[in-house]
C-alpha positions in Angstrom: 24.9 -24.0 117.5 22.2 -24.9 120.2 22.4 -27.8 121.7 19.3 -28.2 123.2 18.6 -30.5 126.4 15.6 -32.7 126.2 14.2 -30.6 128.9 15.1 -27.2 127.0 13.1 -28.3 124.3 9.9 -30.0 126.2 9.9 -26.4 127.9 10.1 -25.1 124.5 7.4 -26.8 122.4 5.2 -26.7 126.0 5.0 -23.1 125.3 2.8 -23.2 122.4 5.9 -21.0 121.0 3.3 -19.8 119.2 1.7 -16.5 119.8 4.1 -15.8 116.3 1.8 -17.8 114.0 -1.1 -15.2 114.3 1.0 -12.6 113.6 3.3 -14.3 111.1 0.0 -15.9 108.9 -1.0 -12.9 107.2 2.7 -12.0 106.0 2.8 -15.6 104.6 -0.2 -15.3 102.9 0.7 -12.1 101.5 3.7 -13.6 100.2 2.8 -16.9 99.3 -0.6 -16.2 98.1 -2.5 -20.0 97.2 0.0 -22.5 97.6 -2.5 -25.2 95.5 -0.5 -27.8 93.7 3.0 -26.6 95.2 5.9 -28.3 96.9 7.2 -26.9 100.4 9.9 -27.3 102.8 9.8 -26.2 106.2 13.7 -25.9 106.9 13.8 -25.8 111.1 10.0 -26.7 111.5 10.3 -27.1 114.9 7.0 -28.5 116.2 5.4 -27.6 112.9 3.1 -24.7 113.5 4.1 -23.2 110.4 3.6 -26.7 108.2 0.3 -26.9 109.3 -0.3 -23.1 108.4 1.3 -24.3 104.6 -0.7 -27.1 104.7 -4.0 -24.7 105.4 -3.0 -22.3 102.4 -3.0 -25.7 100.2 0.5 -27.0 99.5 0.7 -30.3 98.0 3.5 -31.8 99.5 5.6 -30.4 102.6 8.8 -31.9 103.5 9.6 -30.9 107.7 12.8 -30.6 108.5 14.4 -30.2 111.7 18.0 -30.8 113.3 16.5 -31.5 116.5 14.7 -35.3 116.6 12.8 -34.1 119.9 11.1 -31.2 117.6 10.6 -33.3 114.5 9.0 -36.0 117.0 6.1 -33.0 117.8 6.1 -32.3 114.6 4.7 -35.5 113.5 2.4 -36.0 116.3 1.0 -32.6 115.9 0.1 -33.4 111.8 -0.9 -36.6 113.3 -3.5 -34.8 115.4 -4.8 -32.8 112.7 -7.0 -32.8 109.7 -4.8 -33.0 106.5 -3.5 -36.1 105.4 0.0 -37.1 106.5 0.5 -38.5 102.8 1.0 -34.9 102.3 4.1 -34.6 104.7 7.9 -36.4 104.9 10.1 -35.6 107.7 13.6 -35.2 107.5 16.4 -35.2 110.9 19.3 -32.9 109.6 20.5 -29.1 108.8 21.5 -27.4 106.1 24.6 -30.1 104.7 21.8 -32.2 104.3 19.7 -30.4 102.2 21.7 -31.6 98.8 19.5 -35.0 99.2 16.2 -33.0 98.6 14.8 -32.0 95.8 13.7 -28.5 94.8 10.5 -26.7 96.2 8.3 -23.9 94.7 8.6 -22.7 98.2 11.2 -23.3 101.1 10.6 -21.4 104.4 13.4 -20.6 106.9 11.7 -19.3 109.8 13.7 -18.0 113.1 16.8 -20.4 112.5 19.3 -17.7 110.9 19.9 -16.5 114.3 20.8 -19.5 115.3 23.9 -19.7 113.2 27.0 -19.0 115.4 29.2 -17.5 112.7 28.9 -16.1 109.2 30.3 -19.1 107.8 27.1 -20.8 108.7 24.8 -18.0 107.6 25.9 -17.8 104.2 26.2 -21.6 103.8 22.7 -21.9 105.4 21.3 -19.2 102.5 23.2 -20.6 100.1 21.7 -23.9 100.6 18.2 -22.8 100.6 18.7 -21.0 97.3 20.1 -23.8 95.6 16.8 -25.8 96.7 14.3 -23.5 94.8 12.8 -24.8 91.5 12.7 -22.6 88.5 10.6 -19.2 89.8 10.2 -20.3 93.4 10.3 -18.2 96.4 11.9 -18.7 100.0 10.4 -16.8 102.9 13.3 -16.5 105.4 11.8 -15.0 108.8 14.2 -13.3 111.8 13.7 -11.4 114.7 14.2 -7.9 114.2 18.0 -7.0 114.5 17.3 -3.6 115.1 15.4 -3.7 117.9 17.3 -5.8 121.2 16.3 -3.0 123.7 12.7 -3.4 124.5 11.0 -6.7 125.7 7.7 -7.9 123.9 4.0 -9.4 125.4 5.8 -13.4 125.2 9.7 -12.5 125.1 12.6 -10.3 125.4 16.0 -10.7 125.2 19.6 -10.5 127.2 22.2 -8.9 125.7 25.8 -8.8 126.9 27.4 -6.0 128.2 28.9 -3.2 125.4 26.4 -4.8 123.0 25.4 -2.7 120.3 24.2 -3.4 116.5 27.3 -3.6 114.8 28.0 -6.6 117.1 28.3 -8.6 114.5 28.2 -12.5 115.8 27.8 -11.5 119.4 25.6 -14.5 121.2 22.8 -13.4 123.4 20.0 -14.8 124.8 16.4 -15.0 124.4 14.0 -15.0 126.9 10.4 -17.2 125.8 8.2 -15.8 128.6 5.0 -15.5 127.8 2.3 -14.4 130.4 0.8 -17.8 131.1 4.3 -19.4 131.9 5.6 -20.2 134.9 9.0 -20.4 134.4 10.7 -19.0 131.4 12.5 -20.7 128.5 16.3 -19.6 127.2 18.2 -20.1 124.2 20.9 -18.7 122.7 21.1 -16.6 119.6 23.8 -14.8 117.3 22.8 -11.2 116.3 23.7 -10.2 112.4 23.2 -7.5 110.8 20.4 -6.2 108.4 23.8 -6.1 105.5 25.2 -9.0 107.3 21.6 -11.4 106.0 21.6 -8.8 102.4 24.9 -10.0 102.0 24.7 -13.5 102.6 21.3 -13.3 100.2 23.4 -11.5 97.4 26.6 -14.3 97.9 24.0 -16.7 97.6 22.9 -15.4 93.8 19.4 -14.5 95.6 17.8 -11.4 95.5 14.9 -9.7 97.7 11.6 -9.3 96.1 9.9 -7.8 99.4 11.0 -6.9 103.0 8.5 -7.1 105.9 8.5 -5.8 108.8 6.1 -7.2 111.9 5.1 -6.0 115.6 4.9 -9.3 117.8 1.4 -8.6 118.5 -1.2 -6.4 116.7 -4.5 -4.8 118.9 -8.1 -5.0 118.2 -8.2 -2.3 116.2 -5.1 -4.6 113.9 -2.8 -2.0 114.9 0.8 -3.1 115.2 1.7 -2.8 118.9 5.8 -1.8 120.1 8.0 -1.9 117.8 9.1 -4.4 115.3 9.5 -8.2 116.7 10.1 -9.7 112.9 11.4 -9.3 109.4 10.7 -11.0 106.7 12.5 -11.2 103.8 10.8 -12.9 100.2 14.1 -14.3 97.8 13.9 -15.7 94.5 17.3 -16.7 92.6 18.9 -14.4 90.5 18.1 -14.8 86.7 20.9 -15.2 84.8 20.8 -14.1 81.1 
């Protein structure tokens, strides 16, 4: 798990993290469609760029929630500092065991945390959890960098992998590299690469299954192009419907 120093995660949220929204807003409204009148969590919201883009597609109600007070303390000020009501919002400190005290959402986002998980324990618990939190037909949107693609490094960050890697690696830590072009000095954290079956398994265990797979450059040109090769999957889940 990453234990982040406060200095890690100023550097991190200084960043503007957040050349993936652009690219990541036209997946969610693809999948997500209008969100009018629905309930949302935002599990690992970090400074909540992707709440706000909820909130912008029309979600009633989006609970934030982050393991990390630092993040969820952005996360606040940013909603503060923008133009939807913060009625609309409730911010929750904790991880996955503490999603049993929520309720259940039409739609729950998981959006670059399943890497974080440091064994397959933790993935699976993590999906699990998330499933359980979907009301009756609702949707989560889990988002991951690309675990077929470690070699090359993309226009804001690439990625250190230790020696002998290779994709059946299952669990291996590596790290990632946050250097965008307007940074001076770069930003590391560490991640856990799983397989494509690894997260399908974990989905399955989980009673979930996948409506739609994505798969998303981390920048597109002018002509809307996808540019290098995939930065992103995303994966759409609904629960299983038992007859």
């Amino acid at each position: 798990m990453n234990e982040w120093s406060p200095q890690t995660t100023e550097a991190y949220l200084n960043l503007g993290v957040q050349a993936h929204v652009a690219v990541l807003e036209p997946a969610l409204r693809r999948l997500c469609g209008q969100l009018a009148g629905q309930s949302v969590l935002d599990f690992g919201c970090g400074g909540a760029e992707l709440s706000l883009l909820l909130a912008k597609m029309g979600a009633a109600t989006i609970a934030c929630m982050d393991q990390h007070p630092s993040l969820l303390a952005q996360a606040q000020r940013n909603i503060e500092a923008s133009p939807y009501d913060m009625g609309r919002f409730d911010f929750q400190v904790g991880n996955e065991s503490q999603l049993h005290s929520l309720g259940r959402y039409d739609l729950v986002l998981c959006s670059l945390m399943l890497m974080m998980c440091e064994s397959r324990e933790r993935v699976e618990r993590v999906t699990r959890n998330l499933i359980d939190r979907l009301a009756d037909a609702g949707h989560l949107v889990i988002v991951l960098t690309h675990p077929c693609f470690r070699a090359m490094p993309y226009l804001t960050f690439h990625y250190q992998m230790p020696a002998g890697f290779h994709y059946w690696s299952s669990g291996v830590a590596y790290d990632v590299v946050l250097d965008p072009p307007e940074v001076f000095e770069p930003v590391v954290i560490t991640d856990y690469h799983w397989t494509m079956q690894d997260y399908v398994e974990a989905i399955h265990l989980a009673d979930g299954v996948i409506l739609q797979m994505l798969e998303l450059p981390a920048q597109y040109g002018a002509d809307g192009a996808a540019r290098g090769d995939p930065a992103y999957l995303v994966l759409q889940v609904q629960r299983t419907v038992r007859t």
